[in-house]
N, C-alpha and C positions, 0 to 999 in steps of 0.2 A: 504494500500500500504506500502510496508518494505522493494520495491528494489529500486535503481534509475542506471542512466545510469552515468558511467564517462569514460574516458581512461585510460590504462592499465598503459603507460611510455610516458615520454617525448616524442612530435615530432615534427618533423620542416615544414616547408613550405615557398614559397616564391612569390615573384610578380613585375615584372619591368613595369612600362609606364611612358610614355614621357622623360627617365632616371633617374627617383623617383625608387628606390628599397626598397622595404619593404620586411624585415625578419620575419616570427611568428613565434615561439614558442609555445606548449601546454605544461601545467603542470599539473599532477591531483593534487590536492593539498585539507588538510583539515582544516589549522586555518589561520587565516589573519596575524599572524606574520610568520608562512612559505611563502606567499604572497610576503610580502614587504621585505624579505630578498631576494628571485628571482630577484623583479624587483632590488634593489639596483646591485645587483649582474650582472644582465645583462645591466644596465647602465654604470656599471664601466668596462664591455667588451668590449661595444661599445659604449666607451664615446665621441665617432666622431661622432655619427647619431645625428641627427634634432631633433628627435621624439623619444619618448617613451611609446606609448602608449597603453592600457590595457582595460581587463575585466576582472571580474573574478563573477563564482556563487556556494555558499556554501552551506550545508545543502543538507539531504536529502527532505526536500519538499522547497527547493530555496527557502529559506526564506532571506539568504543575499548574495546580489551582489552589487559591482559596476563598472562604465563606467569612464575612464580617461582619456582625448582627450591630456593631456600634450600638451598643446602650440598652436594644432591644431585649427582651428574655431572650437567652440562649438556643439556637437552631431554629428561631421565629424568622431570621429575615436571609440572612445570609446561603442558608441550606435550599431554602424553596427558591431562593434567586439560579443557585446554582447548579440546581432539580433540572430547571425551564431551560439550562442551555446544557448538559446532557443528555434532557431528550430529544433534544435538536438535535444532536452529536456536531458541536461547534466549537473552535478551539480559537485561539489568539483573538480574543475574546473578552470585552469586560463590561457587565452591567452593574453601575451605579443606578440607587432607590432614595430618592429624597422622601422625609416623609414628614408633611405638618400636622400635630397635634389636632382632633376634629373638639377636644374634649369628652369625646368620651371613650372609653379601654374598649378594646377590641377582643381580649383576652389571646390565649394560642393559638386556638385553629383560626381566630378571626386576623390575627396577625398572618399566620401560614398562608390565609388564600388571598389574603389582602397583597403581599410579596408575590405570591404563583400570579397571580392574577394580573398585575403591574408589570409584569416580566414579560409575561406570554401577550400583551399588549405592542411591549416594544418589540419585540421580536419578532410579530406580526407585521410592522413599518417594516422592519429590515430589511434589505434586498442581500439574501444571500447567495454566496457564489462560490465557488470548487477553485483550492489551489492546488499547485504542484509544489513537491517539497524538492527545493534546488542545493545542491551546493556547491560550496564556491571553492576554488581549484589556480594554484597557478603553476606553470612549466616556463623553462627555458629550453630553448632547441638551439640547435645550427641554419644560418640562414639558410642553406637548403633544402633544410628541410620544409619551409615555410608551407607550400604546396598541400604536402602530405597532411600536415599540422590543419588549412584552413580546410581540406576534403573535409577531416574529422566535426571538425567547427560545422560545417553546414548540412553533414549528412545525420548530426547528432542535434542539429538545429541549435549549440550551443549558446549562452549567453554573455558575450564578450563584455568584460569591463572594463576590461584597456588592455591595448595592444602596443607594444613596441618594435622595432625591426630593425636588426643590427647586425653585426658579424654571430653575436650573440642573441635572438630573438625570445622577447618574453610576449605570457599571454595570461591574462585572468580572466575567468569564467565561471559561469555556474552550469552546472550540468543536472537534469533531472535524478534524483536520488535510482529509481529503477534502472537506469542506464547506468549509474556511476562506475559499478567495476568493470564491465565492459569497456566506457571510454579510455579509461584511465588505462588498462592494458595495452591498447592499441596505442596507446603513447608513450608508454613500456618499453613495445616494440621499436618506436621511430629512437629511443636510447633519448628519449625527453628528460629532464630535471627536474622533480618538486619541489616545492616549497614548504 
């Protein structure tokens, strides 16, 4: 597997009961210091609301996530947030849940679907879409080999991120994760250099 699911751009969503209003937000997002500058960022938007609470899932095979209930009872906002985008199966990934006070308790299950409910809103906005998991590669060859080196590049449909060309020729790339040991061999063969 070399695709996974995330969203395209930003989207919003919303949810009022009992005069509780909770705002979501989706972010695609790929490091956890893009993360925690969102969330700071959207607390210092809405530094009135109650709540600020989150998920977020990273990696192309979900290897890191987590659930932030901020202030809420424990597994009330954070877990049903992060419920709504594994049943999605959606990664690089992050919903933030603002939530104002309606004055009156919602208690657990009314906090739980109030969260599920908020979630499965924005995620509805979303326009989600299929990545390919790439990675990035660099080689030095012999200018002769140039040829053989750019066959590779277009027949792997690689993705060049800079190229140089010299007596000594370098190349950086990302190559689709399913291809990778494939390519990499056949550049093995031309007696390429890594990095």
């Amino acid at each position: 597997m070399d695709t996974y699911n995330t969203i395209q751009s930003l989207s919003e969503g919303n949810f009022k009961v009992k005069g509780s209003k909770f705002l979501s937000f989706a972010f695609p997002v790929e490091t956890e210091d893009e993360i925690k500058t969102i969330v700071a960022n959207l607390k210092k938007e809405y530094y009135d609301a109650c709540h600020h609470c989150y998920a977020y899932i990273l990696g192309y095979n979900s290897e890191k996530y987590r659930e932030n209930d901020d202030g809420e009872p424990s597994g009330t906002a954070g877990k049903p947030i992060c419920g709504q985008l594994r049943s999605k199966q959606l990664t690089n990934i992050l919903v933030v849940v603002v939530r104002y006070f309606g004055g009156t308790k919602l208690g657990v299950s009314g906090l739980i679907d109030a969260y599920k409910n908020v979630t499965s809103d924005v995620l509805q906005n979303a326009k989600i879409i299929e990545k390919i998991v790439m990675k990035e590669h660099q080689i030095s060859f012999d200018y002769e080999q140039t040829n053989a080196v750019m066959k590779i590049v277009k027949d792997y449909n690689l993705q060049v991120i800079s190229q140089s060309f010299d007596s000594r020729s370098e190349l950086v790339f990302k190559v689709r994760l399913s291809d990778e040991n494939r390519v990499l061999a056949m550049f093995e063969k031309l007696s390429c250099n890594f990095f």
